[in-house]
Each structure stands twice: as C-alpha cells, then as structure tokens.
N, C-alpha and C positions, 0 to 999 in steps of 0.2 A: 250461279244457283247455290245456296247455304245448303250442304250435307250434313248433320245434325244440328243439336241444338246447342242457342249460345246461354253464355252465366245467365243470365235475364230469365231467357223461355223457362231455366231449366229451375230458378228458383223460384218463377212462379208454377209451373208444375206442383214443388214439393207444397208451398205453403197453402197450395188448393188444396192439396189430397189432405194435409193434414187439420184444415179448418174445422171440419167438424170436430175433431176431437176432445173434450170438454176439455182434458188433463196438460192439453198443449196453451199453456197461455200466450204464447204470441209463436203462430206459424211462420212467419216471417221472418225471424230474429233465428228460431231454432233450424229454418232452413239455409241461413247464410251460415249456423255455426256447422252445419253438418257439410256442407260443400266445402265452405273455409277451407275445414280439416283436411278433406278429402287432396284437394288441391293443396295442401301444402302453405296455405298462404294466409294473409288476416283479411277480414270484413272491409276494410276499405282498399284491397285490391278486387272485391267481387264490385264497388261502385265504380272504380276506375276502367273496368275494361267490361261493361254489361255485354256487350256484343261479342266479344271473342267464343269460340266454340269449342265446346267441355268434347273429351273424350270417351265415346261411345263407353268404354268398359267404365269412366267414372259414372258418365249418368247413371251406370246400373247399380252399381253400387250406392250411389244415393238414395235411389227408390227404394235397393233393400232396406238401408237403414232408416229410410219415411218411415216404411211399414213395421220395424221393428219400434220405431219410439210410438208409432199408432196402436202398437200392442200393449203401449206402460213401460216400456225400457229408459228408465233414463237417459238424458240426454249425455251427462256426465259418462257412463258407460260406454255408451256409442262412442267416443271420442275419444274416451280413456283419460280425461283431464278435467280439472276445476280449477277456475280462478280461485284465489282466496286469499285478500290482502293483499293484491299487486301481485302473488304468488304463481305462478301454471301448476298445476300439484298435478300429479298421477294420481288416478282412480280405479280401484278394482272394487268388483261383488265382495271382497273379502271386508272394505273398507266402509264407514258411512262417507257419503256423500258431502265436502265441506259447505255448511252453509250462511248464507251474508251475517243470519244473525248471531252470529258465534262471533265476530266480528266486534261485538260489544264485550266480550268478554276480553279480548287482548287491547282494545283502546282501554279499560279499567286498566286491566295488568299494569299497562305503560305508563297508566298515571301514576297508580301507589307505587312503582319503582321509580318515579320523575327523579331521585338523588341516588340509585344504587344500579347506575351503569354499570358494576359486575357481579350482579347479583348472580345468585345461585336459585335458580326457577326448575321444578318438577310438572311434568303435561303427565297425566294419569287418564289411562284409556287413549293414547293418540293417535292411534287410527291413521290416517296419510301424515301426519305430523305437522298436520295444518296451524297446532295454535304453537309449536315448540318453534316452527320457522318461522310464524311471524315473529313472533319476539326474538329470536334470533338477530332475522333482517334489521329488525328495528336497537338492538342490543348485541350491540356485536362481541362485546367482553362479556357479556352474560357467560355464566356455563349452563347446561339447558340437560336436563334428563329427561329423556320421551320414553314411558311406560306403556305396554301392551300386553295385554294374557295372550292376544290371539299371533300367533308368530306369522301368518301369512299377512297382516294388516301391520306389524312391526318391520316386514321385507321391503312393506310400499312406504314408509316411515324411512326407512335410509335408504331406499335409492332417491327418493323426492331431497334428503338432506343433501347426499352426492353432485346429483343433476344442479341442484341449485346454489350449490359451494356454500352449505349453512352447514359448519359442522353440531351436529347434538350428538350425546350420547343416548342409545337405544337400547331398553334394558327390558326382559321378557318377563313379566311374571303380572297378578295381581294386584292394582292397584299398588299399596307403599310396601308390600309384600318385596321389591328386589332395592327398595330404598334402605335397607337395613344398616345402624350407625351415620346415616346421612343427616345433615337436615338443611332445609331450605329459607329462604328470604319469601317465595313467594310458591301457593300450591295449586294449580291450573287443572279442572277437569271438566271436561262434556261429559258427563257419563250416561249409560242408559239413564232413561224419566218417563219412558209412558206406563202407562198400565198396561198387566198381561190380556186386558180384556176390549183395551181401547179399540174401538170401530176404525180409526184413522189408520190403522194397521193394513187394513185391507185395501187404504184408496194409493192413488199416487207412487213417488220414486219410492218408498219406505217397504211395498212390497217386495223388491228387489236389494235391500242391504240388511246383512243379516242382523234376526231378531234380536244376537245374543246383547248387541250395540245399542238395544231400542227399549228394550224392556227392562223392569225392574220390579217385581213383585205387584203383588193389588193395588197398592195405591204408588207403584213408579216412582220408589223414594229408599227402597234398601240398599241401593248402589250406594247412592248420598249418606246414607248413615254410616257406613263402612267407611266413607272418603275420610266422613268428619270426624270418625274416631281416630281413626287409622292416623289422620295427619299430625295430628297433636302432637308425636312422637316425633315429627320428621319436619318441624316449622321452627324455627330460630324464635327467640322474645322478638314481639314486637311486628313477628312475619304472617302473611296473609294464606288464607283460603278462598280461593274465588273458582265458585261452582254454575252450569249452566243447570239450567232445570224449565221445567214446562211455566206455559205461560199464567199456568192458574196455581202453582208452587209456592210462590214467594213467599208466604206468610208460613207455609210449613217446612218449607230450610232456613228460615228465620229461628225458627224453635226449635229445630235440631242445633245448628250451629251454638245457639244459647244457653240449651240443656249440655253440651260439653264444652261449654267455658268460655267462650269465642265473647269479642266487648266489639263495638265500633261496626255492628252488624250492620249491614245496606243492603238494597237491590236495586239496580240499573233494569231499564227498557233496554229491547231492543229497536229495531229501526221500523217495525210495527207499533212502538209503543205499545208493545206487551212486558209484563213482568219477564226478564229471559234470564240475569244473573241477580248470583245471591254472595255476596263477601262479608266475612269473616275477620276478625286476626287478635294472634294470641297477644295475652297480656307483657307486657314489659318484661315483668318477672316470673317466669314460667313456675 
C-alpha cells in the first residue's frame, strides 16, 4: 500500500491548483521547477523516477509555494534563481528579475567586440550582474565593471560573480558617477524604461521588483538621457553605447543617442521581435 504521494501525483496536484491562474503561463513547467528545487535536483530526474514518493514535509512546502506564486510571486523568488545565458544567477526582491530579452543585448555586445577579447566593458545598473557575467563567461580577458546605486542588488552582483568563478569588479554609486578617469571599449545598460504611469506596473512579476529598477520619468526615458550623456566621458574613440529600452522606444533613444553625438546608430529586436536595444558609438576622433 503507497503511504503518500509520488513525483507524478504530486506534480499534478500543483499544476491543477495553479491552471486557472491567468499570470501562470504554463502550470506544468513551473510545477516541475518548484519541486525540482525543493528536491534538490533537475526536471529530468522528476521524469525518471515519476513514481518515487516526495516527503510528506516537501509536499507541504510545495503547496505553500503553489499558493504563494497563485498570489503573483515570482517564480524566480520562490526559488531564488534565474537562468540567464547558460548562467543559474541568484535572485532577490532587491534585484530585477533577469529576462530572455536582455539576452539580445549581450549577443550585440559580443559581436561589436568580435576583435577586442580584452576589452574593457562597463554594465550600468547591474542588478544580479546578469549582463557583466555573461560577457565575462563569454570574454574571459575582458575586464568587466558592474555598477549599482542600490548596494543590496550590488551584494547579489558579487556573490553570483563568486559562486560562478566570473571575476568582475563591482563598484557602488550612479550610473558613470564611480567610473571617474575610466573609460571603456564598450558601455552596457538595462536601465529603468517604463513610465511612472504605466498600467503594466500593476500586472504580473514587476509588481514584486523594485520600482526604483522600473521607472523612469513620464515618458521612461531620463535614465537613458543620463546613461547617454554621462558616457561620453567614459567611452574610448570608436567605443560603443548599447542601451535596452522598451519595445515602443526605439526611435526616441535613436534621437537622444544622436542629439549627443553618437554616428553608426542601430536598434536590434529582441526574441519577440520587438524593438528591445538601441546602440550607439563614438566617433574615431573624440
């Protein structure tokens, strides 16, 4: 006679309770990542062994965390981690959330560097230090500076560099504010882009990472202005600016980047084919 439940019963359990929930896009997938976790293991030990029988005290703990991502918690929170680039990153409320589409911003990065394997690259606002270790991983002579105002989201920025043997340097302050006397080959930022008024604010995981990450004035563009003044000072002849921004931006970081002198302007889609980056880079001769 079977005394509790096995992986199987107990993953379909979670992705019942969680079907109706509009904000879960696939109940299924986010109940194998939440047991995965719990057990210690990856998604294709929950397919090899469906029969084996979960530990009364984990299945409770599962349900708690059904019910807390049925409330809007991130999945990412629940777990404490995000993929991101081949990466496991650590995630805290202090941090945004890394996501696929930023993902286009570090495949650009790696192209305009395709000949400057030791470049000197700046990540402004890096948050888990998602986009500084990829380029890392992927650039290993790189020297990499991950900036952050906020020092609890620069704590999760170098234990993620630690844990995954990518050394960067992590430097506190404003944007190019702790880059002073530096300057770089290539200048990397996610920064706030929505509006302070934007409805989206209110749906989904963005409820839960803070606003100061998310917003940016009325029209979700004064970060950006800042970045693209700010860098000029801190960009090498010939060195790049490549910014993420909202999906309906493009033509207005286009016109910032160009009203401060930027030539070779471009914008990439991201994996929606939405407008998602906008690059930059100074003239030869500064």
């Amino acid at each position: 006679m079977q005394v509790g439940y096995s992986i199987e019963q107990v993953l379909t359990q979670g992705s019942q309770a969680m079907e109706p929930c509009a904000f879960v896009d696939s109940p299924k997938l986010e109940a194998e990542i939440l047991l995965a976790h719990l057990l210690d293991k990856d998604r294709t030990y929950l397919y090899t062994w469906p029969e084996k029988i979960v530990d009364n005290d984990v299945v409770v703990q599962f349900r708690n965390l059904c019910r807390e991502r049925m409330l809007g918690k991130p999945i990412a929170h629940l777990i404490g981690e995000r993929e991101f680039w081949g990466l496991s990153l650590k995630v805290t409320p202090d941090t945004l959330i890394p996501r696929p589409d930023t993902e286009t911003l570090v495949e650009t990065a790696l192209q305009l560097l395709a000949d400057k394997p030791q470049a000197e690259i700046a990540d402004l606002g890096t948050g888990t230090g998602a986009i500084a270790l990829a380029l890392k991983s992927e650039l290993p002579h790189a020297t990499i500076s991950a900036v952050d105002f906020s020092e609890a989201a620069l704590a999760v920025a170098k234990n993620n560099s630690e844990t995954l043997n990518l050394p960067i340097t992590c430097l506190h302050g404003s944007w190019c504010e702790p880059l002073a006397g530096k300057q770089f080959d290539l200048i990397a930022s996610n920064p706030p882009y929505i509006e302070e008024q934007d409805p989206h604010l209110e749906q989904g995981d963005v409820r839960f990472e803070p606003i100061t990450a998310l917003t940016s004035g009325a029209d979700g563009l004064d970060d950006i202005r800042l970045i693209s003044e700010q860098a000029k000072a801190h960009l090498k002849a010939a060195g790049w600016l490549l910014i993420e921004h909202g999906y309906n931006q493009a033509q207005a970081v286009q016109e910032i980047l160009r009203q401060d002198g930027y030539i070779n302007i471009e914008s990439r889609q991201d994996y929606g084919t939405n407008d998602r980056i906008t690059f930059g880079q100074m003239p030869s001769s500064k």
